[in-house]
ZAMARGU-4260 file (C-alpha; in steps of 0.2 Angstrom, whole numbers, plus 5000, padded with zeros to 4 digits):
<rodrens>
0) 4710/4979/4462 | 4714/4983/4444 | 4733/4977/4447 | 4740/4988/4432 | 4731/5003/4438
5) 4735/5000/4456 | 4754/4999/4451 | 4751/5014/4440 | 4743/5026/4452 | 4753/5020/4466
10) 4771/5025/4458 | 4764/5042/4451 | 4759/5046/4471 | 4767/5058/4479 | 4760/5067/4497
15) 4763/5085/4488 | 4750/5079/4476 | 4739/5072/4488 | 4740/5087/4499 | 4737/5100/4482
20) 4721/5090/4481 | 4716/5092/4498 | 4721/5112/4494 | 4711/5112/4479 | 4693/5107/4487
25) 4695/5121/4501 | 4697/5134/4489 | 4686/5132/4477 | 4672/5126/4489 | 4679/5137/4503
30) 4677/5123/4516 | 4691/5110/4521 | 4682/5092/4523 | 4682/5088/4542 | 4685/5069/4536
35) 4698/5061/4530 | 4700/5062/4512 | 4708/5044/4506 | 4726/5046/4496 | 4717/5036/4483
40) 4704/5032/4473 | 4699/5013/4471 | 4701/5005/4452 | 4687/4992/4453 | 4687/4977/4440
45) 4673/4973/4428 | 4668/4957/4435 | 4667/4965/4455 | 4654/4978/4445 | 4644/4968/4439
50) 4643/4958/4455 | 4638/4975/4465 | 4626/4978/4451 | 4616/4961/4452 | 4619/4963/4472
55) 4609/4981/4469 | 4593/4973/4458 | 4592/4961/4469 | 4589/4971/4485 | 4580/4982/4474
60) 4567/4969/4466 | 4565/4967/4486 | 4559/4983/4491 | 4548/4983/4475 | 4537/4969/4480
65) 4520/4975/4487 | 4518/4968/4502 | 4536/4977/4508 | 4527/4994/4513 | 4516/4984/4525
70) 4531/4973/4531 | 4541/4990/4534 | 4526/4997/4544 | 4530/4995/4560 | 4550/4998/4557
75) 4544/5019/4559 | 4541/5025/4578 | 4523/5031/4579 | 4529/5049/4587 | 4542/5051/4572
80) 4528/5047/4558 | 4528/5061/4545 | 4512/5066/4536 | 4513/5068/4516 | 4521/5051/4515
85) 4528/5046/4496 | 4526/5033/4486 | 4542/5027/4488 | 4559/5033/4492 | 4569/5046/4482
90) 4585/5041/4489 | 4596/5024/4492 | 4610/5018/4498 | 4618/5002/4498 | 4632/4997/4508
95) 4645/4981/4503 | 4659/4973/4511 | 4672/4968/4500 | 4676/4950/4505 | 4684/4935/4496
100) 4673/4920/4491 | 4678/4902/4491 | 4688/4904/4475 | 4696/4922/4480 | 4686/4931/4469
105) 4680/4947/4475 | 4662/4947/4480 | 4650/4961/4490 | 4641/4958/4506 | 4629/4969/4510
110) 4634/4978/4527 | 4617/4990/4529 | 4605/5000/4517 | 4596/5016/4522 | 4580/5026/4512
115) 4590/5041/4513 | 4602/5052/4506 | 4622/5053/4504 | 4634/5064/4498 | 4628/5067/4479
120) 4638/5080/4477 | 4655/5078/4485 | 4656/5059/4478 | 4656/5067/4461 | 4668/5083/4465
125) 4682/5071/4474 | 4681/5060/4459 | 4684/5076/4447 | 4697/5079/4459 | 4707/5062/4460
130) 4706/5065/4438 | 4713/5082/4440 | 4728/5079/4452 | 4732/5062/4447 | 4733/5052/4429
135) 4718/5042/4430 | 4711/5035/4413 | 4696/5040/4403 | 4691/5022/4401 | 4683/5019/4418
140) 4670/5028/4426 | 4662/5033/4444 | 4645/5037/4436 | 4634/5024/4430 | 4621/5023/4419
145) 4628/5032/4406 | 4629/5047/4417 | 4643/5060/4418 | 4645/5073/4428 | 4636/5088/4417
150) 4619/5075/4417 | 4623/5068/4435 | 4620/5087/4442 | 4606/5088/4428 | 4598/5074/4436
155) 4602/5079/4454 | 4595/5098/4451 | 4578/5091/4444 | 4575/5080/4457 | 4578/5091/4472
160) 4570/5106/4464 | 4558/5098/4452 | 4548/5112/4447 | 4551/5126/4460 | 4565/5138/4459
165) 4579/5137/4468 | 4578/5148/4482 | 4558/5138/4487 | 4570/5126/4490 | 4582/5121/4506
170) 4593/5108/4510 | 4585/5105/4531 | 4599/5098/4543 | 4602/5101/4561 | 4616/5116/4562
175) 4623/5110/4545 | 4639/5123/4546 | 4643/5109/4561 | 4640/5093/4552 | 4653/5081/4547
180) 4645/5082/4529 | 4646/5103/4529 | 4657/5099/4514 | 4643/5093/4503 | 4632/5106/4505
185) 4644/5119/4501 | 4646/5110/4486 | 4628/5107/4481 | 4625/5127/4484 | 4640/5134/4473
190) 4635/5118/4460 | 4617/5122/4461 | 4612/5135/4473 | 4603/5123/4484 | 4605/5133/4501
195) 4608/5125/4519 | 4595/5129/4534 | 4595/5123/4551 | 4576/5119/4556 | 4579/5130/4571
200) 4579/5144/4559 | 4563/5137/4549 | 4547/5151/4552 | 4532/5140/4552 | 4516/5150/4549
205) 4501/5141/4550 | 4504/5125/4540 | 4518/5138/4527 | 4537/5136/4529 | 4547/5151/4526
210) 4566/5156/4528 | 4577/5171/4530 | 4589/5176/4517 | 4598/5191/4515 | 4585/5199/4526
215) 4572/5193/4516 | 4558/5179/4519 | 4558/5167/4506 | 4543/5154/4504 | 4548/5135/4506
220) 4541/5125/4495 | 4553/5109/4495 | 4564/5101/4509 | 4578/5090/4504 | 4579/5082/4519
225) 4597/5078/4528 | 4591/5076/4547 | 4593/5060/4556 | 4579/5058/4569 | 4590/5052/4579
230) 4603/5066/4582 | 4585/5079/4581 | 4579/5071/4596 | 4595/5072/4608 | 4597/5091/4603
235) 4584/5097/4618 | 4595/5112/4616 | 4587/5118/4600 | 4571/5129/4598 | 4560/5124/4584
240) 4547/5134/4578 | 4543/5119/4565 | 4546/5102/4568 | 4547/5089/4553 | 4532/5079/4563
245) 4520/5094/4559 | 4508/5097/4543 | 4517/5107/4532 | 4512/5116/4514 | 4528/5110/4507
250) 4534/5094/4496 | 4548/5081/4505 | 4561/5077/4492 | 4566/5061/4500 | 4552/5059/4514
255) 4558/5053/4532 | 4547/5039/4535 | 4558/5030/4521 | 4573/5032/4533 | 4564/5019/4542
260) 4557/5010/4531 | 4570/5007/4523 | 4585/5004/4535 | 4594/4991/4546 | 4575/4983/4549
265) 4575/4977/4530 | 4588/4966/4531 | 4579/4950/4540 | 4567/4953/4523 | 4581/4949/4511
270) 4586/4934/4503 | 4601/4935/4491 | 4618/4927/4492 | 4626/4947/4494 | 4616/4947/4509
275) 4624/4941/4527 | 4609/4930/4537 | 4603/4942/4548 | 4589/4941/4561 | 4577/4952/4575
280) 4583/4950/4589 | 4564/4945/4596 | 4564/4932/4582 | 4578/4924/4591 | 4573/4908/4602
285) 4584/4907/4614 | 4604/4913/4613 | 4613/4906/4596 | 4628/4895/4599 | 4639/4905/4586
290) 4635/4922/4593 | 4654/4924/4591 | 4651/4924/4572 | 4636/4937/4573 | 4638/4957/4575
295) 4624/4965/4585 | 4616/4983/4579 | 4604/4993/4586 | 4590/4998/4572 | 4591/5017/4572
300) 4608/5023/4575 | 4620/5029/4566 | 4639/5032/4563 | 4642/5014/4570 | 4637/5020/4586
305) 4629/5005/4598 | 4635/4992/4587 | 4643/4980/4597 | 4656/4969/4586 | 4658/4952/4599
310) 4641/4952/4608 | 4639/4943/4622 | 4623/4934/4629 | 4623/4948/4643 | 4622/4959/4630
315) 4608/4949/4622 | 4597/4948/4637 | 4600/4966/4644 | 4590/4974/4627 | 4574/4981/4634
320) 4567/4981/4618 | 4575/4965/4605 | 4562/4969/4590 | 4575/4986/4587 | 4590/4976/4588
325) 4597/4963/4573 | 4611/4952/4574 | 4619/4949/4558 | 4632/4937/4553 | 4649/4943/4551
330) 4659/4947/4535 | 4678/4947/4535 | 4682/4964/4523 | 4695/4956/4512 | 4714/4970/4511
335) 4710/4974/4491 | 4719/4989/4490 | 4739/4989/4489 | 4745/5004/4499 | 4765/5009/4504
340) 4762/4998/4522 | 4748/4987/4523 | 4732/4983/4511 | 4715/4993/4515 | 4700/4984/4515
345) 4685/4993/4505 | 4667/4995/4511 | 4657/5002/4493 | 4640/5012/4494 | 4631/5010/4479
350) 4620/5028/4477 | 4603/5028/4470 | 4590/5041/4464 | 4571/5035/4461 | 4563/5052/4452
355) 4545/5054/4453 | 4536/5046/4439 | 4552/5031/4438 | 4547/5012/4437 | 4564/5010/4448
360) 4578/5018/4457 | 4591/5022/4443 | 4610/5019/4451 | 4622/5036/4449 | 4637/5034/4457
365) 4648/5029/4472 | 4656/5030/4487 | 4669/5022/4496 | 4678/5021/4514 | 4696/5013/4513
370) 4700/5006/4533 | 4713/4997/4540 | 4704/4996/4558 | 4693/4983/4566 | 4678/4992/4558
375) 4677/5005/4545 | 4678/5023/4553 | 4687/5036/4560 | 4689/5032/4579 | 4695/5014/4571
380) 4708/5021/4559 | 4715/5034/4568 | 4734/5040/4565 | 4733/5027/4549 | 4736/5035/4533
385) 4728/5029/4513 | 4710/5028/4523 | 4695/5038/4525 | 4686/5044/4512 | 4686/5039/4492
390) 4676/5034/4477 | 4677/5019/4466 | 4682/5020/4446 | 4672/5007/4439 | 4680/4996/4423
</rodrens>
């Protein structure tokens, strides 16, 4: 991206380095990410930002209209609706494609957005990290907004815990220790004291939420909420005492209708030129001749999984239920990223916090996944090294 940085970066690289950053996270958070942690940060030009920022007001000026709650409504399944709805999301993410435009300029195509959270903390520790182990130079930045990491956290802490104390406050996920993410919540309880719980070890007592700590019951009064609906409802196995449907005396610091709401099911709604066309599959009248050029994507999944890249009209006609389906134009990821063998193409989430009481979601910071698969993700990039998992630096 940034050519001199790039050249830079790549002759200082060495895989002792790499691997003493890789050392570093695990010690000092004593957890070792399960995911591949990218050789490299990505050095990202002035004039790509400010095409990711105007790609980010755009979708946002979107969901701020007022008729996009009712548009959205039906977008949340009537047995996963949660009472104690917000006013609007606490969390965003926004998720580009890196492509080339007609003139070879870099420009972002959104790939999928979610009302949901991501890895706040990690995406600011990894960047720390990349600075700490490697030469990188004071005058770009992964925070924006005039953020940096001391007010990033600032921020982070009041909007989780607004104004309970920590331990009246849990991060809920299903068996978080066993979650590809475990490494951000390590992080966010050594950097905050935000701790973990698994909803199978939530106590509900009449509409009161408590857990267990050092032998102790502990009041719940907030739930930063990391479960995925999805993954809740294939887990029979579990015993809940509490499930996230229920009425509950306790605030939801990002609510779980906004995973619906915002999600996959926006993006027929947006009209931008960083957007791909994309269409419900029950809007369709009849099969599209260029169905090669369209990907097809359930709704509510997640990780990639029932995407189907070269849909056929089989495909199209086996779907039981089309309105949870979209077919969305396909992008080709441009190889931006110089690496020892072959360029990596970028996909780049732009992360966003909308604090109570705010006219807007503010933009914080980053992350990106460097691939040199078919798709971006680890079954796609396997035995491939400079992928996985990065963050941008931002000129």
């Amino acid at each position: 991206m940034i050519a001199a940085l790039r050249k830079a970066f790549n002759e200082q690289f060495t895989p002792l380095k790499y691997q003493q950053l890789v050392d570093d996270i695990e010690v000092t958070y004593s957890h070792r990410p399960t995911f591949r942690v990218a050789e490299t940060p990505v050095f990202v030009p002035h004039a790509l930002k400010v095409r990711l920022l105007e790609a980010t007001e755009q979708i946002v000026d979107t969901l701020l209209r007022p008729g996009f709650k009712a548009l959205s409504e039906s977008a949340i399944p009537n047995h996963l609706r949660v009472p104690g709805e917000s006013p609007h999301t606490t969390f965003l993410q926004l998720d580009f494609g890196i492509c080339l435009d007609e003139n070879g300029d870099y420009i972002p195509q959104l790939i999928e957005l979610q009302g949901f959270p991501s890895l706040y903390f990690w995406q600011d520790t990894v960047a720390n990290m990349y600075r700490r182990h490697f030469n990188i130079p004071a005058t770009i930045h992964h925070h924006f907004n005039g953020l940096n990491s001391e007010t990033y956290r600032d921020l982070m802490r009041k909007v989780i815990f607004g104004d309970s104390r920590a331990e009246n406050t849990i991060l809920l996920e299903v068996e978080p220790l066993n979650q590809n993410t475990a490494i951000d919540f390590y992080i966010s309880r050594k950097e905050i004291g935000l701790e973990f719980v698994c909803i199978s070890d939530v106590i509900k007592e009449g509409k009161d939420l408590y857990y267990i700590k050092n032998g102790k019951k502990i009041g719940i009064e907030r739930i930063y909420n990391r479960i995925i609906f999805d993954e809740l409802e294939r887990r029979k196995d579990l015993k809940l005492g509490f499930h996230p449907t229920d009425e509950i005396n306790a605030h939801w610091v990002g609510h779980p209708n906004w995973f619906f709401r915002i999600s996959k099911h926006t993006m027929p709604f947006l009209d931008s030129p960083y957007v791909p066309n994309t269409f419900f599959v029950s809007d369709l009248q009849g099969i599209p001749e260029d169905l090669n050029k369209y990907v097809l994507k359930p709704l509510f999944s997640f990780s990639g999984q029932g995407v189907i890249i070269n849909p056929t009209p089989a495909d199209l006609e086996s779907i039981q239920d089309p309105s949870n389906y979209i077919l969305q134009r396909k992008v080709e990821y441009a190889g931006v990223i110089e690496t020892p063998d072959v360029p990596a193409k970028c996909e780049m989430r732009m992360m966003l916090v909308w604090p109570d009481g705010a006219e807007r979601p503010m933009l914080v910071n980053n992350l990106i996944r460097l691939s040199k698969g078919e798709m971006v993700g680890v079954r796609y990039n396997k035995d491939k090294e400079w992928v996985g998992a990065s963050v941008g630096f931002y000129e």
